[in-house]
C-alpha positions in Angstrom: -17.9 14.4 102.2 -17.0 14.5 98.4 -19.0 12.4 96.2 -17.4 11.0 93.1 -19.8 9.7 90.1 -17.8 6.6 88.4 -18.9 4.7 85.7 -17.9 1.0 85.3 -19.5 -0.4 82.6 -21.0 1.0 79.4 -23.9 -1.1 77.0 -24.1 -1.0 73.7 -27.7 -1.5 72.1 -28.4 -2.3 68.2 -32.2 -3.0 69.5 -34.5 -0.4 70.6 -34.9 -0.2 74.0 -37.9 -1.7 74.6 -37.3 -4.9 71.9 -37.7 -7.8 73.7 -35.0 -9.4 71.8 -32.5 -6.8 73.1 -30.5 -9.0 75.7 -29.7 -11.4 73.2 -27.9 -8.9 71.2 -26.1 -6.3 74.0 -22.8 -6.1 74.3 -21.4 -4.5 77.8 -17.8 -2.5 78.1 -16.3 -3.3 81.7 -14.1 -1.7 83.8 -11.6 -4.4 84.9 -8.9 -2.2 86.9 -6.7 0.7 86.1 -7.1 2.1 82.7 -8.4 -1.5 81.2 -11.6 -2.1 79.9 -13.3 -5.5 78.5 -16.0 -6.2 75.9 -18.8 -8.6 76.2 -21.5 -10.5 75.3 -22.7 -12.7 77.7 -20.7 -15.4 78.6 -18.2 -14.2 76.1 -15.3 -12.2 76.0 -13.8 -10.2 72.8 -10.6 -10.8 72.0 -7.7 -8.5 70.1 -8.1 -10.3 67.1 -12.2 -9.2 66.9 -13.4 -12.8 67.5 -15.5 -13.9 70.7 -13.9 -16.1 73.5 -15.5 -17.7 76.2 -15.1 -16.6 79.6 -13.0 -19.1 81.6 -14.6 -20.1 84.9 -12.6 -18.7 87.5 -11.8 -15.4 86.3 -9.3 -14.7 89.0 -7.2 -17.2 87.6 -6.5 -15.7 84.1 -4.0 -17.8 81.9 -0.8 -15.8 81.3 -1.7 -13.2 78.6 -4.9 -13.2 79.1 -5.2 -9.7 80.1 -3.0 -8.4 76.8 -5.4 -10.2 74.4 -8.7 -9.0 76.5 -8.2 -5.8 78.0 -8.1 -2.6 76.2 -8.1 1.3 76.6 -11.5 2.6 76.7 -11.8 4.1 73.6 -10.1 0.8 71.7 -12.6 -1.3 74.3 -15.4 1.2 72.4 -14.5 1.0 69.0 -13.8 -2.8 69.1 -17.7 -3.1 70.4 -19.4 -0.7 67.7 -17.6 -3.2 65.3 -18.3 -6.3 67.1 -22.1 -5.1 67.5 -22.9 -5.4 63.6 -22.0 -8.8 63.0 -23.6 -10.5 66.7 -25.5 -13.0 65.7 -28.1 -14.5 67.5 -30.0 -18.0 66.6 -27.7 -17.0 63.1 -29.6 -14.2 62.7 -28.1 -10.5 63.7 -30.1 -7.6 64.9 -30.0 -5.9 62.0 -31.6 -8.5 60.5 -33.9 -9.3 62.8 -35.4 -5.7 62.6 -35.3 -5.9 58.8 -37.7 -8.6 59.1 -40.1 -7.2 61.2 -39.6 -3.9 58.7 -38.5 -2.0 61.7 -35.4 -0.8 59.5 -34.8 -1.1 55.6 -31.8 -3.5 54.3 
C-alpha cells in the first residue's frame, strides 16, 4: 500500500501560539479542488481585490464567478494572506496592536 501525505489547508498565525486571542486573528489557506486554493478568516472569504467577503451559505451553489474572484494558486492564495494578516482587525484593534499593548512587541 503506498501512502501519500497531502496537505489541505495551511494557517497563518500573527499571535504566538499559545495567545488566547489567536483564533480571532488566524487566517486559514484551503485547498478547494485542483490547483485552487482559498483564504480565510472565519466566516469570511478573501477576495481578488484584498478585501474580505462573507461566505454565502450554501457553498455548493457559488454565484457565477465566484470561483475567479476567490480561488487562487497557492503561492498567490499565500501572499494574498501574509498581506491580508497585517491589517485583520479584531474588536478594531489588529494583532499587532494588541501585542503592542500588552508590550509583547514594540510599535
Amino acid at each position: 500500500m503506498d501512502l501519500t501525505i497531502e496537505v489541505d489547508r495551511y494557517v497563518i498565525g500573527v499571535m504566538p501560539r499559545d495567545h488566547v486571542m489567536r483564533p480571532f486573528y488566524e487566517l486559514a489557506i484551503e485547498w478547494r479542488g485542483g490547483t485552487k486554493w482559498a483564504v480565510f478568516w472565519g466566516n469570511h472569504i478573501l477576495n481578488s481585490d484584498g478585501n474580505w467577503d462573507v461566505m454565502p451559505v450554501n457553498i455548493a451553489k457559488e454565484p457565477e464567478g465566484y470561483a475567479g474572484r476567490h480561488y487562487f494558486a497557492l503561492h498567490t492564495a499565500f501572499n494574498m494572506a501574509l498581506i491580508a494578516a497585517r491589517t485583520v482587525r479584531f474588536r478594531d484593534v489588529t494583532a499587532e496592536e494588541l501585542l503592542a499593548r500588552e508590550g509583547l512587541v514594540q510599535e
